[in-house]
C-alpha positions in Angstrom: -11.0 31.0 -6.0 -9.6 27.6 -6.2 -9.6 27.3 -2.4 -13.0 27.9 -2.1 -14.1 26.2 -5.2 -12.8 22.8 -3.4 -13.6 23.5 -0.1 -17.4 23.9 -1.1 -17.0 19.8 -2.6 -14.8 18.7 0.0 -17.6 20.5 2.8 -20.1 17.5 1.8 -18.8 15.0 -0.4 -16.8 13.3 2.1 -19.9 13.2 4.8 -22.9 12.7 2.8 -22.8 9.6 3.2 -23.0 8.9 6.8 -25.8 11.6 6.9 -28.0 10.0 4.8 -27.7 6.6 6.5 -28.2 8.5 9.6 -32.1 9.2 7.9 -32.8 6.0 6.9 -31.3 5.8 3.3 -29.8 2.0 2.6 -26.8 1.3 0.7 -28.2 1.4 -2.9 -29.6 4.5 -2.4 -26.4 6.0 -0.9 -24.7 4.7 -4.2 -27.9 6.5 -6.2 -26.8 9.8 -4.5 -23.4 9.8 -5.0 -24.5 8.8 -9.1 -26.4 12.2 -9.3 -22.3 13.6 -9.1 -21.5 11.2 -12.0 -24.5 12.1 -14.1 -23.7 15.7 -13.5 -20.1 15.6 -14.5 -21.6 13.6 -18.0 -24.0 16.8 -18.2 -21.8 19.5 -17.3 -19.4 19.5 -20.9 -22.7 20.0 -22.5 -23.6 23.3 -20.7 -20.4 24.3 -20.7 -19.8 23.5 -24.9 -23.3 24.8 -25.7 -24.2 27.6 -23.3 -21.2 28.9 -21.0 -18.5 28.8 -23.9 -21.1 30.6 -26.4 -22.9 33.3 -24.3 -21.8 34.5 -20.9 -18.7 35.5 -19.1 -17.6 32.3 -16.8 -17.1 34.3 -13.7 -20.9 35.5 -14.1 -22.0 32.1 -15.1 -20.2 30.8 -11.9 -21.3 32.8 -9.6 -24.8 32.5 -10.4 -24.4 28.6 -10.6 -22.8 28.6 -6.8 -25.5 31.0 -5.8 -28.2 28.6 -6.8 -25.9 25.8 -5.5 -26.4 26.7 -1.8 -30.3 27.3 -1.7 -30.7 23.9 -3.4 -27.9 22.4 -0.6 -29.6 23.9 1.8 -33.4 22.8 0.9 -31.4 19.3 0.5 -31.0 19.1 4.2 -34.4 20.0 5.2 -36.2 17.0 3.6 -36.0 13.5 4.0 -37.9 11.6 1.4 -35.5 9.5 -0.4 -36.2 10.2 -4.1 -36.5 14.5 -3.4 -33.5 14.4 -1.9 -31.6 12.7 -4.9 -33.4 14.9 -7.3 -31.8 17.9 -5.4 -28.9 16.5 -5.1 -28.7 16.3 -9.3 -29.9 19.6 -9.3 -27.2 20.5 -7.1 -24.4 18.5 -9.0 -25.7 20.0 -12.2 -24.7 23.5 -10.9 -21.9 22.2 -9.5 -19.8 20.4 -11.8 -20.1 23.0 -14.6 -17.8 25.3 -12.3 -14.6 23.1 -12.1 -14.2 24.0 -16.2 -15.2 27.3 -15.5 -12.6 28.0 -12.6 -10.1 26.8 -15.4 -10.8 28.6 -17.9 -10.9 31.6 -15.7 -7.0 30.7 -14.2 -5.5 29.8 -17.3 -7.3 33.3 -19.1 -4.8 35.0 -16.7 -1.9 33.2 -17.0 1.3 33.8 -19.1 2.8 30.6 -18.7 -0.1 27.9 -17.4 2.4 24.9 -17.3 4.6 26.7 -14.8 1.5 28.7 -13.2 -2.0 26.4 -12.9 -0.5 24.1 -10.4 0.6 26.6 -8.3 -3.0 27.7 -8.4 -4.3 24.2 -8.6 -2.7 23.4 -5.3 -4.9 25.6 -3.6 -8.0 23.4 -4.2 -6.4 20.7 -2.6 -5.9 22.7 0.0 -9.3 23.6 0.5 -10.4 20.0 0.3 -8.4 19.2 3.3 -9.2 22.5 5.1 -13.1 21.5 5.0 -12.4 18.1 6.4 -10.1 19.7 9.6 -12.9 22.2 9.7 -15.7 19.2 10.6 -13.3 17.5 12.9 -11.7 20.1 14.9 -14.0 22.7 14.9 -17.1 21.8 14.3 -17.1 18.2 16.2 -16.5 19.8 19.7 -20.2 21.7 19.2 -22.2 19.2 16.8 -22.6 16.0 18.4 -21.7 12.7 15.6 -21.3 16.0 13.2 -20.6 13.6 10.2 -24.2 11.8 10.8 -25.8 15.6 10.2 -26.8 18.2 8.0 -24.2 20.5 9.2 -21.5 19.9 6.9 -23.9 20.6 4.1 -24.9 23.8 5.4 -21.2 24.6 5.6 -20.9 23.6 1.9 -23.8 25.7 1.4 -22.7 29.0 2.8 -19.2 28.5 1.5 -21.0 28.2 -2.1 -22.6 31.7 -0.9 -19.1 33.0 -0.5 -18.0 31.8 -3.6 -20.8 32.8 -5.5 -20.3 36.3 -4.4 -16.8 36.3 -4.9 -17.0 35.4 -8.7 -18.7 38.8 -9.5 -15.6 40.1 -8.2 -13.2 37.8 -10.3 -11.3 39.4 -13.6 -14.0 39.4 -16.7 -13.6 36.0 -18.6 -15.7 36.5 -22.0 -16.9 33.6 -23.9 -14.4 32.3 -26.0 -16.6 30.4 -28.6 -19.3 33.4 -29.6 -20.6 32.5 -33.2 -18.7 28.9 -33.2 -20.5 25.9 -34.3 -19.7 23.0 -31.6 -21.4 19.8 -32.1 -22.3 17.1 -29.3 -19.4 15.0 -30.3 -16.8 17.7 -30.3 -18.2 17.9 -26.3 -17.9 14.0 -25.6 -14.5 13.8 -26.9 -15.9 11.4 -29.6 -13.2 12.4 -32.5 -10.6 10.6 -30.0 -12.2 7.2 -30.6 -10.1 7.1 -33.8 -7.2 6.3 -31.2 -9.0 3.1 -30.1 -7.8 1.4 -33.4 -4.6 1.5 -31.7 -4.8 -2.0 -29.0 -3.1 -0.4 -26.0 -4.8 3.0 -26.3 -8.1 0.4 -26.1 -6.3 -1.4 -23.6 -5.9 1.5 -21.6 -9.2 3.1 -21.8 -10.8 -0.3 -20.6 -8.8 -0.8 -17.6 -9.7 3.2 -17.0 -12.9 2.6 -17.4 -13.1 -0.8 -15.3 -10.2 0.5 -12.5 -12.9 3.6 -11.6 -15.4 1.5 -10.4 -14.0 0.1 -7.7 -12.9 3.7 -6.9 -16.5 4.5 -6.3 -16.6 2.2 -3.3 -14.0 4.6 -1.6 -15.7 7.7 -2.8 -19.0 6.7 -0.9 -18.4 4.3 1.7 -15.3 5.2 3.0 -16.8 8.2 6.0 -19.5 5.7 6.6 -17.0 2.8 7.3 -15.0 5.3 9.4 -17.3 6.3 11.5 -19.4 3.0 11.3 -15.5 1.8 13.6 -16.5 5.0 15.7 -13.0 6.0 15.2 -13.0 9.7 15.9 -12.2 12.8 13.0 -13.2 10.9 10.5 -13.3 13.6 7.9 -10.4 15.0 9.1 -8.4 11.6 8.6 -9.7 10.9 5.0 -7.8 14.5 4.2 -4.4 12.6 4.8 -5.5 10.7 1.4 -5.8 14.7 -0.3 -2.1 15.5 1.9 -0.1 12.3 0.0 -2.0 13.4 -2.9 0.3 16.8 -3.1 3.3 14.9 -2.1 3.3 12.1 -5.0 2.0 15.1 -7.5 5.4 17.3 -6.7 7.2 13.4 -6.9 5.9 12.4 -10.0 8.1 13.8 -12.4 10.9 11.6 -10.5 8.8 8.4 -10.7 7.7 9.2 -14.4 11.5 9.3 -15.5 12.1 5.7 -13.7 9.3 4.0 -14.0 8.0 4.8 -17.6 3.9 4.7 -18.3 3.0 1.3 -18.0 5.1 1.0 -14.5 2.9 3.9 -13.6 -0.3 2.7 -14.3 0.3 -0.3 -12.8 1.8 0.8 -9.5 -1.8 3.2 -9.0 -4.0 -0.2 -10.1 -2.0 -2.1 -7.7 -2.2 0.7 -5.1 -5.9 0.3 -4.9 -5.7 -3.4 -4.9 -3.4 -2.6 -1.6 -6.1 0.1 -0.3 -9.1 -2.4 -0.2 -7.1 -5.1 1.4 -6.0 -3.2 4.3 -9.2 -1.7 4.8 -10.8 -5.3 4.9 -7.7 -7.0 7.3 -8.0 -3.4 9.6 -10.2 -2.0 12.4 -10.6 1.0 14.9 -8.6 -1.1 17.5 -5.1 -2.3 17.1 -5.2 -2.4 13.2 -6.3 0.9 12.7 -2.9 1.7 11.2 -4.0 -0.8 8.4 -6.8 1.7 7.6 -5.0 4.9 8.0 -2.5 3.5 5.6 -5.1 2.7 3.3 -6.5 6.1 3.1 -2.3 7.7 2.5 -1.9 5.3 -0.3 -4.8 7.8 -2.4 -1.5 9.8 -3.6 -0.4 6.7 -5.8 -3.9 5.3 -6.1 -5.4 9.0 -7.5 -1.4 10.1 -9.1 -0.2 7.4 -10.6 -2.9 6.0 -12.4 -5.3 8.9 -13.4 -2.7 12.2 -13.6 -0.2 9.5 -15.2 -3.1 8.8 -17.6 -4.1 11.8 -18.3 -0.3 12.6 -19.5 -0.4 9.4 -21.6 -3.7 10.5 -23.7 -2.1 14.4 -24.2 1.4 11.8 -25.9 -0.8 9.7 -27.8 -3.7 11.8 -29.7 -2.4 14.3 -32.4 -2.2 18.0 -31.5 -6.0 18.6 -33.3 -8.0 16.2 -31.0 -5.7 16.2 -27.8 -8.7 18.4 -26.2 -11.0 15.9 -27.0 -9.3 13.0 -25.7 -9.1 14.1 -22.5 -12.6 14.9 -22.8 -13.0 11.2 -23.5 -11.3 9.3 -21.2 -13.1 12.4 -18.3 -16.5 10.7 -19.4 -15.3 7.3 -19.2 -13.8 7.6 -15.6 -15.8 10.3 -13.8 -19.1 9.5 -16.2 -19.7 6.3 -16.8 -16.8 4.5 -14.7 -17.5 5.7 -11.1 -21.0 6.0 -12.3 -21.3 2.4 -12.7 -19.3 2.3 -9.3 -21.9 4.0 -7.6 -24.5 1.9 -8.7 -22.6 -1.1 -7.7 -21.1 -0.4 -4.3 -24.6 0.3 -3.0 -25.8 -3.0 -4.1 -22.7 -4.5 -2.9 -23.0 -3.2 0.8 -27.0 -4.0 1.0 -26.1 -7.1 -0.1 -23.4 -7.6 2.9 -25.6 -6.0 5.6 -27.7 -7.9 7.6 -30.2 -6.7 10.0 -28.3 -3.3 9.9 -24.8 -4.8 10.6 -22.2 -4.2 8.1 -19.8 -6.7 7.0 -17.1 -4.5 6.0 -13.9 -7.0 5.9 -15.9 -9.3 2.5 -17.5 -6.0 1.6 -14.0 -3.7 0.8 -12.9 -7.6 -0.8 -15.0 -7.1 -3.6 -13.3 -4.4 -5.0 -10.0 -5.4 -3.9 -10.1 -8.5 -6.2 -12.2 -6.0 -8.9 -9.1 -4.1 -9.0 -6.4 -7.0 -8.8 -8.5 -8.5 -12.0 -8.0 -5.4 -13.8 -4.7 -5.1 -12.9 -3.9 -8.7 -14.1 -5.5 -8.1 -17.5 -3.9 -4.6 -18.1 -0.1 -6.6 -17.6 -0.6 -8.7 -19.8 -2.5 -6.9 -22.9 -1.0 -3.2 -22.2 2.2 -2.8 -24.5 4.0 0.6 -24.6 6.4 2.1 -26.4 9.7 4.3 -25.6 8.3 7.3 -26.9 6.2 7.7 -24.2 8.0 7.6 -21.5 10.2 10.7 -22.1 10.5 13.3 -18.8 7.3 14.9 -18.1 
């Protein structure tokens, strides 16, 4: 399940980029498309909380979702009009998103002991994330021509969404677990945790998480098209070494946690996106291509240290009673509104940095270098923390 679940994402979220500038869409409107993701992960608590939670078995409610999924994905790639094909690609999202709560509630429904069990089934996703981006390079490169400029890695995603759809019918039955519940809006947006922003490094934090995710979005969407714009070859498959650290600094955490404490943490993953940008800017596809490879390994501390390591932090500091709803909160900061604004931004950014269809990559991956070293800077200095939370995770 979790293998699929990813490699559907991973089977057009890596690519879609480079296929829509291949048909004509400019850089804001890349950054619009990759936004429908955003506004579909601020949409999906709400079905979830409201509908999902209240009425149907999640591995119904999934299936039908991923069944719907791949006709939209695949009407997606037979249009080109700019604004249908971001309307179907939020109607895509929306049915999307919804099923990475729903996968969890279905694994940890099973499960005994989740701490010791979900990320041995967590793992798996990863896995499938990587998986789809070998599959585009190495298998279906050699037949596709510029595979990464097409529509065939989202007609991958789409029949791999068929496969999963199917499959959910076939999953153990995962009732609703809030029939007859009353669950308000806020209870959805996390807004109880908000009561923790009266403490200043909690604020502290939840700024520089919010701030720190939008130069992420610049890596998120413009990454492939950089890659390929170099002509290196397997691009897709080389932006899967950045999901491969990812597992190696996840199993090393624990290690780092003890040593370095929370604030170390955060910083080192700021810091390591500060690094990312710069190398990306300084290298090319010729003799400095090891400055972009690099780049794209460093996502294990850029992605571990700062969000998993925050994500820890929030569970430590909100009381037992709103701990759900704080990670709710900090989810719509980073993945809402955070990369949303990202999106918006990076688009811009690049338009503005392209010139009569030439790129300038090196000042365009500066921008949210010195983004990220600002943050960085302002989270040292303000971000206090206390012994307490730096205890062995």
């Amino acid at each position: 399940m979790m293998f699929l679940e990813f490699f559907v994402w991973g089977s057009w979220f890596v690519t879609i980029g480079s296929y829509l500038g291949g048909i004509g869409f400019n850089g804001a409107n890349i950054g619009s498309a990759y936004l429908m993701n955003n506004i579909a992960a601020i949409i999906a608590p709400f079905f979830i909380g409201m509908v999902a939670d209240r009425f149907f078995s999640s591995e119904k409610v999934m299936g039908v979702l991923h069944l719907v999924g791949a006709v939209v994905m695949y009407y997606t790639t037979t249009v080109t009009e700019t604004a249908t094909i971001i309307v179907l690609l939020l109607i895509y999202n929306s049915c999307y998103m919804p099923t990475l709560a729903l996968v969890n509630n279905i694994s940890f429904q099973q499960m005994s002991e989740p701490d010791k069990e979900f990320p041995k089934i967590r793992v798996w996703g990863t896995i499938g994330w990587i998986i789809a981006g070998l599959a585009i390079s190495f298998i279906l490169a050699p037949i596709f021509n510029n595979v990464e400029a097409t529509s065939v890695p989202l007609i991958m995603a789409s029949i791999a969404s068929v496969l999963m759809g199917l499959y959910s019918f076939t999953l153990p039955g995962t009732p609703p677990k809030n029939v007859g519940e009353e669950i308000t809006i806020g209870d959805i947006l996390g807004l109880k945790a908000i009561r923790l922003m009266k403490d200043t490094s909690f604020a502290i934090f939840v700024l520089s998480s919010l701030l720190i995710s939008i130069p992420l979005a610049f890596y998120y969407a413009f990454t492939n098209v950089y890659l390929n714009d170099l002509d290196m070859s397997n691009a897709a498959a080389t932006q899967s070494m950045g999901q491969m650290s990812e597992v190696l600094f996840m199993i090393l955490m624990p290690y780092f946690f003890v040593r370095l404490g929370v604030k170390k943490m955060l910083l080192v993953g700021m810091l390591a996106w500060v690094a990312r940008y710069a190398l990306f800017s300084m290298g090319d596809g010729g003799a400095m291509v090891w400055m972009i490879y690099l780049g794209i390994i460093l996502h294990g501390i850029c992605y571990d240290f700062f969000f998993v390591t925050g994500q820890i932090y929030v569970d430590r500091k909100a009381p037992r009673d709103i701990r759900a709803s704080a990670q709710g909160f900090i989810t719509l900061i980073t993945y809402g509104i955070g990369i949303g604004l990202g999106s918006i931004i990076s688009g811009n950014v690049l338009d503005l940095f392209t010139e009569d269809g030439v790129k300038d990559w090196s000042t365009f991956w500066w921008i949210p270098c010195l983004f990220a070293a600002g943050v960085s800077l302002m989270f040292v200095v303000a971000f206090k923390e206390k012994k307490s939370e730096n205890e062995e995770v």
